[in-house]
C-alpha positions as CSV (number, residue, x, y, z in Angstrom):
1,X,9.6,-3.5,5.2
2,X,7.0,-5.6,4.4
3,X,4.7,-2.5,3.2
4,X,7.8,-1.4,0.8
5,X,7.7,-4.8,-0.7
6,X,3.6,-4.3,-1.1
7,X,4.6,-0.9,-2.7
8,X,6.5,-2.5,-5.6
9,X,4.0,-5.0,-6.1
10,X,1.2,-2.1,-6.5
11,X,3.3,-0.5,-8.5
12,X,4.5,-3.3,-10.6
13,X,0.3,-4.0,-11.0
14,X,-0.4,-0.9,-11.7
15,X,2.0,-0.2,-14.7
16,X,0.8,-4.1,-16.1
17,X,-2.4,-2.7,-16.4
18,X,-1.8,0.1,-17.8
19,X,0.2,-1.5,-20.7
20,X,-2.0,-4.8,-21.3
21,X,-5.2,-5.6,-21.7
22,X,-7.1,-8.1,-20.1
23,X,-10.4,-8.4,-18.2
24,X,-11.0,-7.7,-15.3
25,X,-13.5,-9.0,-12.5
26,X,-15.0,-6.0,-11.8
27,X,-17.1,-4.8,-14.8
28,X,-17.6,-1.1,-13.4
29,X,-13.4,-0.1,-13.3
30,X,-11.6,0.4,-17.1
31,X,-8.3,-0.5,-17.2
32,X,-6.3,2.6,-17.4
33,X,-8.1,3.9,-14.3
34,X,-7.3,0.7,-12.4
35,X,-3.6,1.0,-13.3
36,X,-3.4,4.6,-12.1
37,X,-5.3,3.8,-9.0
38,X,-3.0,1.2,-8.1
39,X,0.5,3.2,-8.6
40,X,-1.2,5.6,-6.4
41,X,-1.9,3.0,-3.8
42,X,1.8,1.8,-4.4
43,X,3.4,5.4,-3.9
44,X,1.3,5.6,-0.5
45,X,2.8,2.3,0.5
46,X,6.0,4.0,0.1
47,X,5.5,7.1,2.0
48,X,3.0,5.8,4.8
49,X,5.6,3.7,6.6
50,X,8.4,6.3,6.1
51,X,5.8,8.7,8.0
52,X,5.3,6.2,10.2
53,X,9.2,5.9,11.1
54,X,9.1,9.6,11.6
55,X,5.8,10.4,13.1
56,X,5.2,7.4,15.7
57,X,2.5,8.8,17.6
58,X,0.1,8.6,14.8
59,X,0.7,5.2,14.0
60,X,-2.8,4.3,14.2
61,X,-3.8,5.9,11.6
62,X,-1.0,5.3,9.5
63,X,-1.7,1.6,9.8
64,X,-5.4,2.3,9.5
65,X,-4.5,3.5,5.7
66,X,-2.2,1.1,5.0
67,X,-5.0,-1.8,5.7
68,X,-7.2,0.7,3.6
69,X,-5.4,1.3,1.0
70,X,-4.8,-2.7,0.4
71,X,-7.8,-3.5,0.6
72,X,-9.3,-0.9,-1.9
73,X,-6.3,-2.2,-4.2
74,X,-7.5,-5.8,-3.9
75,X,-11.1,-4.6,-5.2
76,X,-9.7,-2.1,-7.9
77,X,-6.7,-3.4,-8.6
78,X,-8.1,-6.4,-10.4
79,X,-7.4,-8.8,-7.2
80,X,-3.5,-8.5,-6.7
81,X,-3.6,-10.8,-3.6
82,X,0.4,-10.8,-2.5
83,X,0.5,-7.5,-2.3
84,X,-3.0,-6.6,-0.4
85,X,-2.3,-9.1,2.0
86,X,1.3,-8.4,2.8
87,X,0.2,-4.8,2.8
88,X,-2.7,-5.8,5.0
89,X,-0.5,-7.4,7.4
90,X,1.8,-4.2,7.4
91,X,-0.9,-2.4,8.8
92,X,-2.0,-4.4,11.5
93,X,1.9,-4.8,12.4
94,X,1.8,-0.9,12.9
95,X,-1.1,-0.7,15.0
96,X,0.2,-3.8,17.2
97,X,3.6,-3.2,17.8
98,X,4.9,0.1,19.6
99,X,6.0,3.0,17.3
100,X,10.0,3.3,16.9
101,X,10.5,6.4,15.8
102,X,13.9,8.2,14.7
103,X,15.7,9.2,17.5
104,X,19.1,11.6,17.1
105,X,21.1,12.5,19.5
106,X,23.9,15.2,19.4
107,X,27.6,14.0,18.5
């Protein structure tokens, strides 16, 4: 949950920079590149955790990515910190707790 909530905030980030302009503090990303890298990093937040729910043996590396992928949106993203950090502490949630993945069972 708490990645899906990072996800919109990504998202929300990266379609406010690509419609505004303002500086930002790193002088080597232009703003319409930083926008589309972050609603990249916000559609990964959204299918990351659904892998996760699906595929729980490889939760280590989906939670690896997810701390990766905030991270890089904290440096590119023009310094977004709600959403790195909840996204940040969505990974490390996935690579602490056991995987629950979707069970079915015939009716």
């Amino acid at each position: 949950m708490l990645a899906w909530v990072a996800a919109v905030l990504f998202l929300t980030e990266g379609f406010y920079l690509l419609t505004h302009t303002l500086t930002l503090p790193f002088g080597s990303i232009d703003l319409p590149s930083a926008g589309a890298l972050s609603a990249v990093a916000g559609l990964s937040m959204i299918f990351l955790p659904a892998f996760y729910r699906s595929y729980g043996n490889y939760r280590a590396y989906f939670g690896t990515l997810i701390v990766l992928v905030s991270a890089c949106d904290l440096w590119f993203g023009g310094g977004f910190w709600v959403g790195s950090v909840l996204g940040t502490i969505a990974g490390v949630l996935m690579l602490v707790l056991p995987p629950y993945g979707l069970v079915h069972e015939p009716g």
